[in-house]
C-alpha positions in Angstrom: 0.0 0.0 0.0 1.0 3.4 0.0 -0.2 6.9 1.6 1.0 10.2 2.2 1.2 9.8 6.4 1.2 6.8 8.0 -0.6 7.1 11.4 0.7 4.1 13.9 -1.8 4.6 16.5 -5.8 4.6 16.9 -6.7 6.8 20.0 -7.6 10.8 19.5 -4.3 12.6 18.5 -3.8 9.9 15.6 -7.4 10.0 14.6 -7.6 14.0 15.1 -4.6 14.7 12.9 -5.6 12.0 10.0 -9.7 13.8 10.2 -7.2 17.3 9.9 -5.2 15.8 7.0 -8.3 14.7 5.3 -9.7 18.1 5.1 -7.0 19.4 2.8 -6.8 16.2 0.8 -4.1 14.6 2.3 -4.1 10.8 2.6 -3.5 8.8 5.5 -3.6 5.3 6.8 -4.4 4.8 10.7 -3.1 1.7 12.2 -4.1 0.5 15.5 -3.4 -2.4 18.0 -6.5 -3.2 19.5 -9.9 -3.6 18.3 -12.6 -0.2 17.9 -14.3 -1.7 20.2 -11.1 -2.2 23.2 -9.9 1.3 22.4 -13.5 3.3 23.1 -13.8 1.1 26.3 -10.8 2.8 27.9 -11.9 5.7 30.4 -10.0 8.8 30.3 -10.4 12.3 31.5 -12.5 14.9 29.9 -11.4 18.1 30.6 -10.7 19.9 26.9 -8.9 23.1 26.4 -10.2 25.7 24.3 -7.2 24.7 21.5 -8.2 21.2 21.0 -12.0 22.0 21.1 -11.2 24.8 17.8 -9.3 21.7 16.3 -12.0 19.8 16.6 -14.7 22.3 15.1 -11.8 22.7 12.0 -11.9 18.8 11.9 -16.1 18.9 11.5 -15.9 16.8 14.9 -17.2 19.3 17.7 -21.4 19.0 17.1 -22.1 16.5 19.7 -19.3 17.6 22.4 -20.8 21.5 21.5 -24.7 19.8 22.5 -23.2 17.5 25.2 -20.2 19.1 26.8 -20.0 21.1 30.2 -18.8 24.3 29.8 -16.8 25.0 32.9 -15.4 28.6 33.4 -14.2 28.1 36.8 -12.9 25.7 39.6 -12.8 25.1 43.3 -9.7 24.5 45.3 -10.2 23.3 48.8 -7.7 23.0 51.9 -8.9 21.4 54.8 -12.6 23.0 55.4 -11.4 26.6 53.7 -11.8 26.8 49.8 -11.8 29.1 47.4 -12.7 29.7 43.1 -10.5 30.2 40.1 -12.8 32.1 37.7 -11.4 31.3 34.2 -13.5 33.1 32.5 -13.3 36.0 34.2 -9.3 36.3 34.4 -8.0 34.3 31.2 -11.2 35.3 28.9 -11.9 31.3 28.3 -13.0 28.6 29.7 -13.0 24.8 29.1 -15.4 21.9 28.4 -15.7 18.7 30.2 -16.3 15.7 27.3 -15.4 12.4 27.6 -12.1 11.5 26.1 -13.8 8.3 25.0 -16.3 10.4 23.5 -14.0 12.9 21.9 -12.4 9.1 20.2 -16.3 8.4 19.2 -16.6 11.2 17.2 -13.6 10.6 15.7 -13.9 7.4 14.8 -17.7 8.3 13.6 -16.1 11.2 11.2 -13.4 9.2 9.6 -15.8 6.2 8.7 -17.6 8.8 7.4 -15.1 10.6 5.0 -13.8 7.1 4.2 -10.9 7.3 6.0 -8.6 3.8 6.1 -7.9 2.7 9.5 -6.8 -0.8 10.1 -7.4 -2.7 13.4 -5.7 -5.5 15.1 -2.4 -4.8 13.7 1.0 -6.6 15.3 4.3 -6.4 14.6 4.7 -3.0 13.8 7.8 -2.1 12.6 9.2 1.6 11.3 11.9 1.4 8.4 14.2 4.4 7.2 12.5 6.9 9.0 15.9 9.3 8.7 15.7 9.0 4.4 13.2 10.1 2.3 11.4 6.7 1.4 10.0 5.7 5.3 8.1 2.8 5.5 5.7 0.6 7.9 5.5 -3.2 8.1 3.6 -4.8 10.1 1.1 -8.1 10.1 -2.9 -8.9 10.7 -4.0 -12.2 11.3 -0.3 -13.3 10.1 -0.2 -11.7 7.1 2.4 -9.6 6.5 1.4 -5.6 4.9 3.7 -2.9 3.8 2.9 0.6 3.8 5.1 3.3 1.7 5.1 7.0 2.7 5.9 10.1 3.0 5.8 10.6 6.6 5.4 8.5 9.7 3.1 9.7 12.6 3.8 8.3 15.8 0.7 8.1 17.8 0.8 4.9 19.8 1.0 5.6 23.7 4.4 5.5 25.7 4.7 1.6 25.1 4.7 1.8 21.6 7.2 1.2 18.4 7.2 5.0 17.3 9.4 6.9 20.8 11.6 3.1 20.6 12.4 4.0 16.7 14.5 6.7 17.4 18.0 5.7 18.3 19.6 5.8 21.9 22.5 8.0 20.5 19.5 10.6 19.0 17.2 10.5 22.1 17.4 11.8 25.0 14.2 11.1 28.2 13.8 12.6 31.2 11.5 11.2 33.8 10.1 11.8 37.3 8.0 9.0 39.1 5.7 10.2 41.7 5.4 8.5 45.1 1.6 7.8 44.7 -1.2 6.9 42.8 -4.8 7.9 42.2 -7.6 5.3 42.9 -10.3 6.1 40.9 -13.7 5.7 40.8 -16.8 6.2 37.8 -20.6 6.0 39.5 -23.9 6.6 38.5 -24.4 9.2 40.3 -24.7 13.3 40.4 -21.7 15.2 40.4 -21.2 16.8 44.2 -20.8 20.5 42.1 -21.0 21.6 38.9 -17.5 22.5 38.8 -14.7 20.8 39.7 -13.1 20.3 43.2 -9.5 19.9 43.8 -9.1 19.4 47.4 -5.4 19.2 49.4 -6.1 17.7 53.1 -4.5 16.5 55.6 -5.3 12.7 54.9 -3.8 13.4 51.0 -5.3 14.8 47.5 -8.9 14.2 46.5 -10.6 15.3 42.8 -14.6 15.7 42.6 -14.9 15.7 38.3 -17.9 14.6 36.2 -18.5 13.1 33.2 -22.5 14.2 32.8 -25.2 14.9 34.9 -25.6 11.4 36.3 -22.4 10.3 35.9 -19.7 11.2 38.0 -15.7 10.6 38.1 -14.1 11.1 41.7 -10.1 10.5 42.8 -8.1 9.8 45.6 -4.3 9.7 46.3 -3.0 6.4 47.4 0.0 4.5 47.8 1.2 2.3 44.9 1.3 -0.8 47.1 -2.2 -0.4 46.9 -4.7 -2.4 44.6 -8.9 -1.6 43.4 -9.5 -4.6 45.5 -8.1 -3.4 48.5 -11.5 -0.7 48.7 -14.7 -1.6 48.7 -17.2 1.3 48.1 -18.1 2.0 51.0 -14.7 2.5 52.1 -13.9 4.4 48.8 -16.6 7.2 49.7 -15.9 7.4 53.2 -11.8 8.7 53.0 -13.6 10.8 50.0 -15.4 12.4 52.5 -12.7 12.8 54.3 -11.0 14.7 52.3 -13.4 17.8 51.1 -14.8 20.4 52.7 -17.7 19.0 55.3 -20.7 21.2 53.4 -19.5 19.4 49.7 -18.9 15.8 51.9 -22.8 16.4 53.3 -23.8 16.7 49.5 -22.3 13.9 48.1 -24.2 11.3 46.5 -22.9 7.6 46.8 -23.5 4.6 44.7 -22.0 1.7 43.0 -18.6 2.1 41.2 -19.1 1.1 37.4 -15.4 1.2 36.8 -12.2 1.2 39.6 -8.3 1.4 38.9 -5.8 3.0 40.7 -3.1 4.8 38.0 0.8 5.9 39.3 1.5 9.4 38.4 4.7 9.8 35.7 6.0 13.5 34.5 7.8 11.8 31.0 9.3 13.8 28.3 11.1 12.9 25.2 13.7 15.1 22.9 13.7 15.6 20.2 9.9 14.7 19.2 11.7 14.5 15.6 13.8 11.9 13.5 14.0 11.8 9.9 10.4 11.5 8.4 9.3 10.4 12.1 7.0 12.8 13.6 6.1 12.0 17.6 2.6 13.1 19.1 1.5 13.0 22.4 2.2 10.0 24.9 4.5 9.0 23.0 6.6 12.0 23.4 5.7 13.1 26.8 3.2 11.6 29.8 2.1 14.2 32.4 0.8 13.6 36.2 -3.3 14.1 35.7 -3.7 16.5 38.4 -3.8 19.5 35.2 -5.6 17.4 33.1 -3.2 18.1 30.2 -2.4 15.1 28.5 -4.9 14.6 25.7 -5.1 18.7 25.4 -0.8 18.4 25.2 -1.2 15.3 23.3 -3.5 17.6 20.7 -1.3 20.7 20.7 1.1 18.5 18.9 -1.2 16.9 16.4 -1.5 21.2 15.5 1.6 21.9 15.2 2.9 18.7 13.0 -0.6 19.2 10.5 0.7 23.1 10.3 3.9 21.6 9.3 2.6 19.1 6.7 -0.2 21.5 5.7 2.1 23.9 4.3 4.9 21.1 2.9 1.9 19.5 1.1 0.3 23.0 0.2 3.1 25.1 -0.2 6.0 23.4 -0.9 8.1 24.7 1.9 9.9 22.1 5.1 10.0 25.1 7.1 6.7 23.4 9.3 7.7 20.3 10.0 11.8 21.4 10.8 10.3 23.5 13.2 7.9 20.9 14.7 10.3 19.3 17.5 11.3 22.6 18.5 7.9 24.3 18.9 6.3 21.0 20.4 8.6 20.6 23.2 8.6 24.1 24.3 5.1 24.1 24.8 5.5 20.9 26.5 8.1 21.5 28.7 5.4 24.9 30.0 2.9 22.4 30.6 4.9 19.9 32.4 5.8 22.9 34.9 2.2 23.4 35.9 1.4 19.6 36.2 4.2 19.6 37.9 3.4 22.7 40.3 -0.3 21.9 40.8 0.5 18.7 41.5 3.1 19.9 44.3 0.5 21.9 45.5 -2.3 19.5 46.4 -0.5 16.2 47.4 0.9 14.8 50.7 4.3 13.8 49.7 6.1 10.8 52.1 9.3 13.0 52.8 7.5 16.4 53.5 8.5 18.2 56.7 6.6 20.4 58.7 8.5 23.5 56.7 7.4 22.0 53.6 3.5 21.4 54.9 3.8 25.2 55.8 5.1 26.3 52.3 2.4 24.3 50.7 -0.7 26.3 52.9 1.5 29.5 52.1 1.1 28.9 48.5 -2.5 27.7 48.4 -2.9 31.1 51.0 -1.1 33.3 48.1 -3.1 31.7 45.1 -6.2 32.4 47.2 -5.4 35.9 47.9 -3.7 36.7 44.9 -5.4 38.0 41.5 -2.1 37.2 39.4 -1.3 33.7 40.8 -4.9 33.1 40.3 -4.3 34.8 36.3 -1.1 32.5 35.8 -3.1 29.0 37.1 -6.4 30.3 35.1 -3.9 31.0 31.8 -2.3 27.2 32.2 -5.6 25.6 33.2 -8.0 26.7 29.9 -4.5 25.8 27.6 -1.5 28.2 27.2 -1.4 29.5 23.2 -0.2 27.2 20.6 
């Protein structure tokens, strides 16, 4: 076969940049690992900056998250029983929209049946050949048959275990990782949110998230340690530390139910240079992971799918490379910005195992300064509805 992109990976950012290719006539192949079906069964967040929502209006993709999203333009941060609200729209202008990630994938997947768009499941083997010359191509095998794809360019889209980051020589690469000393237990429930915004809540007893994912279906998080398995909490047991860990008023309010879904997930700050070799183009986790406390990483994971179909829009439009020799560059400087705020809020709201009483003190000064402070409240609110691309 052959095709202008190659797309190894089936979740949003390769689906999102081969709907985006498609719109200027630019051919693609997706290739993806698991079935449709295994890939819009995974839960992920839903909170979607303002840049990936335009994307997907320019990508004809944004009619049911525009009838069925949440637009948020604020948040609550809570410390013990004290909180207090970032109004985004108010200090950054913009606000975001809580959709499903699954969803987001939905309509994705919907649009590119649509338009015709080749995506082949089930694929194994996947291998990436003379990515640094000007003929790349793909191999790889379904049901044991070998296929070969020829291309111009090679997107690599496929998650921080897959081929495309491991293509990339050791003596080109460089990583640079930081593991946390926790996880978040998680839990989905048919039940009402406990607000209609989101709470982020530092206590005593560790980190706590109140999200949604509709009217009746809510999303809430705990920290934990990493020893630590679903089975080790019932429900019951789940809700009651929850409780524990907001403000009494929003504990009193909370409706509890049977958890649909429960996993606990480690937090990773991951990062990748450079995010370019050759004809090889990296896009989101398999570039860069970030902790979920900023609920960057499909919104990151989207800023690069931008920036690489600039690069390809005006090499296939225009004739010029200046796009896509840029792309690494431009990428990583946005990512490296949004790896500092997971990085900060997530300092901010989480019991860490070595903090001393000085550092317990530092973190209440700083939620005390954000509270007080209109320009700490600007920079979060800036970082939190999506820094420019």
């Amino acid at each position: 076969m052959k095709t202008q992109v190659a797309i190894i990976g089936g979740g949003p950012s390769g689906l999102l940049l081969a709907q985006l290719l498609g719109t200027i006539g630019v051919e693609s192949i997706v290739l993806e690992r698991q079935t449709k079906d295994y890939v819009l069964a995974r839960i992920r967040a839903g909170v979607l900056e303002q840049g990936l929502v335009r994307m997907l209006e320019e990508a004809g993709c944004a009619d049911r998250l525009h009838a069925e999203g949440h637009v948020h333009d604020g948040a609550l941060i809570s410390y013990g029983e004290e909180d207090f609200r970032i109004d985004f729209k108010q200090l950054a202008q913009a606000s975001v929209v809580v959709y499903g990630q699954t969803e987001v994938t939905r309509d994705l997947y919907t649009a590119r049946e649509k338009a015709g768009g080749q995506i082949v499941f089930n694929v194994e083997h996947v291998q990436i050949h003379r990515a640094d010359c000007d003929n790349p191509h793909v191999t790889y095998e379904v049901d044991g048959q070998a296929h070969r794809i020829d291309c111009d360019f090679i997107a690599g889209c496929d998650g921080f275990h897959g081929v495309s980051r491991q293509a990339i020589p050791l003596t080109v690469r460089r990583e640079y990782e930081k593991i946390y000393p926790f996880g978040w237990l998680g839990v989905l429930s048919e039940t009402p949110p406990v607000h209609d915004e989101l709470i982020y809540a530092n206590s005593k007893r560790g980190f706590a998230l109140c999200s949604m994912r509709s009217d009746h279906l809510s999303r809430y998080y705990i920290q934990c340690s990493l020893s630590e398995s679903p089975a080790d909490w019932t429900d019951a047991a789940f809700w009651e530390e929850l409780k524990r860990r907001i403000p009494t008023d929003m504990a009193e309010k909370l409706v509890t139910g049977p958890s649909i879904e429960k996993s606990i997930a480690p937090l990773r700050s991951f990062v990748t240079e450079p995010m370019r070799w050759g004809r090889l183009f990296l896009c989101g986790d398999a570039a860069h992971i970030v902790p979920p406390t900023g609920a960057k990483g499909l919104n990151t994971a989207a800023s690069d799918v931008h920036y690489l179909f600039q690069g390809l829009k005006a090499f296939y439009l225009e004739g010029t490379e200046a796009g896509i020799d840029s792309y690494s560059a431009k990428a990583l400087r946005r990512v490296w910005k949004v790896e500092r705020f997971s990085w900060w809020f997530s300092s901010l709201l989480h019991r860490y195992p070595d903090q001393s009483e000085f550092d317990l003190k530092m973190q209440l000064a700083e939620l005390d300064f954000l509270r007080s402070n209109k320009a700490a409240q600007l920079a979060m609110a800036q970082n939190y509805v999506g820094l420019p691309y």
